[in-house]
Structure formats: C-alpha cells, structure tokens
C-alpha positions in Angstrom: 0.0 0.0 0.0 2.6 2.6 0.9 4.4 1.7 -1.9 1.8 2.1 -4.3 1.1 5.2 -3.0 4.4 6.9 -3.6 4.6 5.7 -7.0 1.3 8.2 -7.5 2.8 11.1 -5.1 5.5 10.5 -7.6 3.2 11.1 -10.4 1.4 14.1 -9.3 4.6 15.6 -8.3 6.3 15.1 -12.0 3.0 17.0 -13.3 4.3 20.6 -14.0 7.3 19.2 -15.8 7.0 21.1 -19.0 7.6 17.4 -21.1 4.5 16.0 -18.8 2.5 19.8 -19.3 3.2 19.6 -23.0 1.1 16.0 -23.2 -0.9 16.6 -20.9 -2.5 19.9 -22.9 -2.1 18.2 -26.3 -4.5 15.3 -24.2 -6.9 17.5 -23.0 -7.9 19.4 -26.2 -8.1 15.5 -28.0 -10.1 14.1 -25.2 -12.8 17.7 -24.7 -13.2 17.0 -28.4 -14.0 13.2 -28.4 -15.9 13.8 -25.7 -18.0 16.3 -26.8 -18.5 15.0 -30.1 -19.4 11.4 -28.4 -22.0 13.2 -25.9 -23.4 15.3 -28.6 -24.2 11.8 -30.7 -25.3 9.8 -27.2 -27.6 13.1 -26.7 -28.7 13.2 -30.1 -30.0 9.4 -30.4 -31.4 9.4 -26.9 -33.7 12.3 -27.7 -35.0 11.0 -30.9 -35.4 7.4 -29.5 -37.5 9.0 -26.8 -39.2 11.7 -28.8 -40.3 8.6 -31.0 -41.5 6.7 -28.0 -43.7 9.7 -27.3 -46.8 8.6 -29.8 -49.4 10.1 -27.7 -48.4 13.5 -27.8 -48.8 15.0 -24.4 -46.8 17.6 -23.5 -45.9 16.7 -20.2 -44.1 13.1 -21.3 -42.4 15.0 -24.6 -40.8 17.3 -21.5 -40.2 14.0 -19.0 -38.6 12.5 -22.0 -36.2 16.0 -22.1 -35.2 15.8 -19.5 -34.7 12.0 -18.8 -32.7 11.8 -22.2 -30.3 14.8 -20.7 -29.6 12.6 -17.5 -29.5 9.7 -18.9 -26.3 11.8 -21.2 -25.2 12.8 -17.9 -25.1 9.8 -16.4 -23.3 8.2 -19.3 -20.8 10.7 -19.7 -19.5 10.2 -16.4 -19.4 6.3 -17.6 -18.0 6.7 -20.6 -14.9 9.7 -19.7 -12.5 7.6 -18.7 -12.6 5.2 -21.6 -12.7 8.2 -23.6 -9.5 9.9 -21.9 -7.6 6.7 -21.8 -8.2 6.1 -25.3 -6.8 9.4 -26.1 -4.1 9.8 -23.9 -2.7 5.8 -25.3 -1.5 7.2 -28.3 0.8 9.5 -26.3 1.8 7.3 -24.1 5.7 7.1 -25.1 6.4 11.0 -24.1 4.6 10.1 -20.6 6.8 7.3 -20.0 9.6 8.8 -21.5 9.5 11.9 -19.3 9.0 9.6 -16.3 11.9 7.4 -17.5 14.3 10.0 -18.0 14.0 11.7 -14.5 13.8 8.4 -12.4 15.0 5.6 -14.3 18.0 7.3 -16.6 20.6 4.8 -18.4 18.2 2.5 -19.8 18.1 0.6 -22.9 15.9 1.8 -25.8 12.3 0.4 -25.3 10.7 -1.5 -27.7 9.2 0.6 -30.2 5.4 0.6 -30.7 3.7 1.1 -34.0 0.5 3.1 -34.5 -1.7 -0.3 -35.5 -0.4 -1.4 -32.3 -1.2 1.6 -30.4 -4.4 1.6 -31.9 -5.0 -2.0 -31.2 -4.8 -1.3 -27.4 -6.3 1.6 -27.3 -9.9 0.7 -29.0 -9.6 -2.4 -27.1 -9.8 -0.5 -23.7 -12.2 1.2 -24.8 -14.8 -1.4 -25.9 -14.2 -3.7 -23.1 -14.6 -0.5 -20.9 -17.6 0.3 -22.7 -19.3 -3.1 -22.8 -18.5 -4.0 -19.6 -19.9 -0.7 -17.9 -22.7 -0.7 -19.5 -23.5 -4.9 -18.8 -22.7 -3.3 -15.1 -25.4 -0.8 -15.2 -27.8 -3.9 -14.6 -26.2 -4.2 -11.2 -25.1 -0.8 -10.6 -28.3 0.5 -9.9 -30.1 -2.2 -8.2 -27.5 -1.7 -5.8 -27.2 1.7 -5.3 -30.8 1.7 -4.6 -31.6 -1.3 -2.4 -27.8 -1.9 -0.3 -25.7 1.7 -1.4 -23.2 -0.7 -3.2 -23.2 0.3 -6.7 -20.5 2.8 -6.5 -18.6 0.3 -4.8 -19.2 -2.6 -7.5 -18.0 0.1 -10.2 -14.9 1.5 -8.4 -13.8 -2.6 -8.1 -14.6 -3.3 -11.6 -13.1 -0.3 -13.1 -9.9 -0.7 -10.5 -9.0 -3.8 -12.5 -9.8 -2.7 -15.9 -7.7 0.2 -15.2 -4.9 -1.3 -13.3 -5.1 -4.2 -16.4 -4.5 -1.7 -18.7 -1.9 0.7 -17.8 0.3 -2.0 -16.4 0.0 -3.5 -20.1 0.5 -0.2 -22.1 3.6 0.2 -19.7 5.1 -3.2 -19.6 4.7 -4.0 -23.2 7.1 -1.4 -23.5 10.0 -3.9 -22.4 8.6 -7.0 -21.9 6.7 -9.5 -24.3 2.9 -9.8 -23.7 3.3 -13.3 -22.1 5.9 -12.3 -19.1 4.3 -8.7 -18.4 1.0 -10.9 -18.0 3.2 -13.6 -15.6 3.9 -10.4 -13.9 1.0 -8.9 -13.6 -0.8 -11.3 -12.4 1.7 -12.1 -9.6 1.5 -8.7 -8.2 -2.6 -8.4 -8.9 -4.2 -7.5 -5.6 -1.0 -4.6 -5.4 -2.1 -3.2 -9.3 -6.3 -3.4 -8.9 -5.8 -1.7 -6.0 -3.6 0.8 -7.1 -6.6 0.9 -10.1 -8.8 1.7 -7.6 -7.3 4.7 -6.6 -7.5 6.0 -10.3 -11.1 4.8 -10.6 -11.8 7.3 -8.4 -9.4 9.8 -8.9 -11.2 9.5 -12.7 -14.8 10.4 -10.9 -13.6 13.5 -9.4 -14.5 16.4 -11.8 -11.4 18.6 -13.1 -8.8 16.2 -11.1 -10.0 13.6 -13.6 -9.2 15.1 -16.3 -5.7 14.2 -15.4 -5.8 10.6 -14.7 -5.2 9.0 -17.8 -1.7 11.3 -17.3 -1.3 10.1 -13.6 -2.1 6.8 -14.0 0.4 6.6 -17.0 3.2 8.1 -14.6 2.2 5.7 -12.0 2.5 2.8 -13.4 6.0 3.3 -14.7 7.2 3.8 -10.7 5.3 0.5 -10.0 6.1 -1.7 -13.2 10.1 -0.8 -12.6 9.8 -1.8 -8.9 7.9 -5.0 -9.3 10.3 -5.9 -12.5 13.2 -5.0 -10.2 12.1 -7.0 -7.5 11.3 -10.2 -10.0 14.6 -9.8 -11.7 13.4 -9.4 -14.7 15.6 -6.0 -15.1 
C-alpha cells in the first residue's frame, strides 16, 4: 500500500514538468473534443429514440422524456470519460513514460518501439471492453445503489481492474513480451487493482479527472520498474 502510494505522489509531483504539461495539454484538447462529439451523438440518439416513443403527444411526457434523455447523457458521460480519456491519452503514451523514465530511471536501454496499429489495437480495445463492460454493469449498478448503497462500490472494483489491467500492459509491453508482463502482472494483482482503484476514483472527481489518464500513465512506470526489479526481470 505505501508503496503504491508513492509511485502516484510520484506522479502528481512530476505533473508541472513542461515534457508531462506539453502531453498533458495536447490530451486534454483531444479528449474535450472526443468527448463532446461522443456526448453530442449519445444526446442526439437518446432524444429521438424517446421523442419517438412519445406517440401520444402530451406535452408533459415529450418534457419528461427532455429531461430524462439529458440525465441519462449525464449519467453516461460520467461512464463513458474515462474510456474516452484513456483512449486518447494511449497514443501519447511514449512522451509520458519517457519523461518519467528520464528523471527516475535514466541509463536504460531503448524500449521496444510501438507502432500506430499497435497503439491503436490497445487503445480501441480498452475502450470497448470499458464500454461493454460498464454498460452490462449498469444492470447491477443500480439495483445496488438503490436497495444496499453498493453500486459505487461494485463500479470502483470493476473499473480498478480494468484500469490497473490496462496501464500496467500499455507500460510493460514497452519492455517485456505480452506473455511475461501478464506472468507479472498477475503475480502482483491484488498490489495493481488496488492501485486501479485509486485511479477509478481519482477518474470520478471532476477537473482532477481530467488528469488521470496522465497520472495513471506516470504511476504505473514507478510501479512496473519496482515490481520488474524485484522479480529480476531487469
């Protein structure tokens, strides 16, 4: 626990390095446009599938269907940002390791390098699983947040893994194959879904989680080179 903590105090610290800054802006203009045009379409087909719905024409259900489709966006954005953030921030993900490499872990050999239809391979499959997953979760989310107050607790545990999953594997594929970063990964599990966990909710906090996808990154460099280090596989 203590250790996975200072691998994000580490993180958070490194933020206002100008290489991390430099990212981190060129992420936040990609992701505030995915997003926005991915909530604009969500919006757009939820008000038309309800408008349809509304055959009977009373005005009172065309305005509960307003306002139902704008929550219902609402709610779904909150869902779908941090697939929508990580997707984004994947494809810069060499300069964030990079910059964490260089000021902590200098001397190193040159990483594997990654091309884009690898990248890309990674990054939309985050996202779908993310996606699929969350929205297959919705069934229990809100059963539980209504009847035992566990549905925010079932989504933090589900997204903790998906997250810690796959950071540690945009990381370690870096400079391991996919076979012994998986050995490795799932040696150290309970250590990386918690550390997850901590970015699940970091990811629900508004402004702070727009830079998690940045933090995480950093993050999991600190832990991947101390659980590599202390497996020997240096």
């Amino acid at each position: 626990m203590r250790a996975m903590i200072a691998s994000y105090a580490k993180a958070i610290a490194q933020l206002p390095d100008p290489k991390l800054a430099r990212i981190l802006l060129i992420g936040l203009g990609a992701t505030f446009a995915l997003f926005a045009v991915s909530c604009a379409a969500v919006g757009w087909a939820l008000h038309h599938f309800l408008y349809r719905i509304d055959i009977l024409g009373w005005h009172p259900l065309t305005i509960f269907t307003e306002i139902a489709s704008w929550v219902a966006v609402a709610f779904l954005s909150l869902l779908l940002f941090p697939a929508v953030a990580t997707t984004t921030v994947s494809f810069l993900l060499d300069g964030v390791v990079r910059a964490v490499e260089d000021r902590y872990y200098p001397g190193q050999q040159a990483a594997r390098r990654q091309g884009f239809r690898e990248l890309l391979w990674q990054a939309g499959r985050f996202a779908v699983v993310m996606l699929l997953v969350n929205l297959v979760g919705l069934v229990f989310y809100i059963p539980l947040a209504i009847f035992f107050g566990l549905g925010a607790a079932l989504y933090f545990v589900i997204n903790g893994y998906l997250f810690s999953r796959e950071y540690f594997e945009l990381v370690a594929w870096r400079r391991l194959d996919p076979a012994r970063a998986d050995a490795l990964r799932r040696a150290h599990l309970g250590r990386l879904w918690l550390g997850g966990i901590v970015l699940a909710l970091i990811s629900t906090v508004p402004l702070l989680n727009l830079l998690a996808p940045v933090i995480g990154t950093a993050a999991m460099v600190h832990e991947f080179e101390a659980l590599r280090r202390r497996d020997g596989l240096v």
